[in-house]
C-alpha positions as CSV (number, residue, x, y, z in Angstrom):
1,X,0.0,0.0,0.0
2,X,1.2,3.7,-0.8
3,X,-0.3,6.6,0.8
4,X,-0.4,10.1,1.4
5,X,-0.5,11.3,5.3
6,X,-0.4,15.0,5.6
7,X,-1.7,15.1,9.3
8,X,-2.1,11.8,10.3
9,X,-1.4,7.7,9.0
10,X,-3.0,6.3,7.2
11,X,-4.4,9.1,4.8
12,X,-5.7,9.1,0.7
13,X,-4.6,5.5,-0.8
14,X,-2.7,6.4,-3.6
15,X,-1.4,3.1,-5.2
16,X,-2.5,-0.6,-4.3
17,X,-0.6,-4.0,-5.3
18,X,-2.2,-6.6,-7.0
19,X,0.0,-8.9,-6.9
20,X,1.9,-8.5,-10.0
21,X,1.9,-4.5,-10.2
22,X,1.0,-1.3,-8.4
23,X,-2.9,-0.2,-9.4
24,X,-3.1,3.4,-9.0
25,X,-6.1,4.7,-6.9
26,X,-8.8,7.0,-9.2
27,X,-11.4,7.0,-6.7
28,X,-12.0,6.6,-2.7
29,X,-15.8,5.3,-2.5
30,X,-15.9,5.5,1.1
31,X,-13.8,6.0,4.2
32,X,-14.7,4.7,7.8
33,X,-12.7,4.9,11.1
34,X,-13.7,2.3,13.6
35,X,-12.8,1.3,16.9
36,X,-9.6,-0.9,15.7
37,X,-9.0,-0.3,11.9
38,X,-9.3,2.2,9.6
39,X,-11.0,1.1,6.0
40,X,-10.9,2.3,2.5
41,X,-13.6,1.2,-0.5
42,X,-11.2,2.4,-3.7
43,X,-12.0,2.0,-7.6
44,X,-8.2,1.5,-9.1
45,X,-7.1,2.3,-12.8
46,X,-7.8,-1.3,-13.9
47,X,-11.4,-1.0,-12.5
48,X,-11.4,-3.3,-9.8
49,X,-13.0,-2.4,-6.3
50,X,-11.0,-3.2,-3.2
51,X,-11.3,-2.7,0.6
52,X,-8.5,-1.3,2.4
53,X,-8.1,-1.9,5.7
54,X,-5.2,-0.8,8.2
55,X,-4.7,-2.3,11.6
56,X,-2.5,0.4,13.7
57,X,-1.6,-2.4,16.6
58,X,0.4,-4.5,13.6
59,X,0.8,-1.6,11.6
60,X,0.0,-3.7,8.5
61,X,-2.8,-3.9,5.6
62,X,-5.4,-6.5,4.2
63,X,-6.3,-5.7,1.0
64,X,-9.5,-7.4,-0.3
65,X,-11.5,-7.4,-3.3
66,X,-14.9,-6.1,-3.4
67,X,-16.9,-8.8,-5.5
68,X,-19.3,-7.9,-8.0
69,X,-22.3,-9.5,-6.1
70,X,-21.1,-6.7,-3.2
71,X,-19.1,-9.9,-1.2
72,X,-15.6,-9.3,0.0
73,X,-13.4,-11.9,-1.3
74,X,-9.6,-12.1,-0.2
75,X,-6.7,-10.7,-2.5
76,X,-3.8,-9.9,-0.5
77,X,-2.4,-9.4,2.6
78,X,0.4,-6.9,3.4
């Protein structure tokens, strides 16, 4: 995952991996701070939906695509 963080980490998603390349990020869909993770819905330059969610305590990413029936189906972790 590459991001920008002008005030605080983890900001905009900028770039995603998909495994074989970076997907630049054309759109954030939605945003949403809980509790113990902050999550990203992003539309990247190949079209593909995925979530985005950082976990501060391991300071890591899971990166999951959004399937086209709305179901979250794994992709990557990082």
């Amino acid at each position: 995952m590459r991001c920008r963080a002008e005030y605080a980490y983890p900001g905009r998603p900028l770039e995603v991996w998909d495994g074989r390349r970076w997907q630049k990020v054309i759109e954030v869909l939605d945003e949403i701070q809980t509790p113990l993770d902050k999550r990203f819905k992003v539309v990247c330059e190949n079209g593909n939906e995925y979530w985005l969610v950082y976990d501060p305590d391991r300071d890591g990413w899971q990166v999951t695509a959004a399937g086209s029936d709305g179901k979250i189906t794994q992709k990557e972790n990082q």
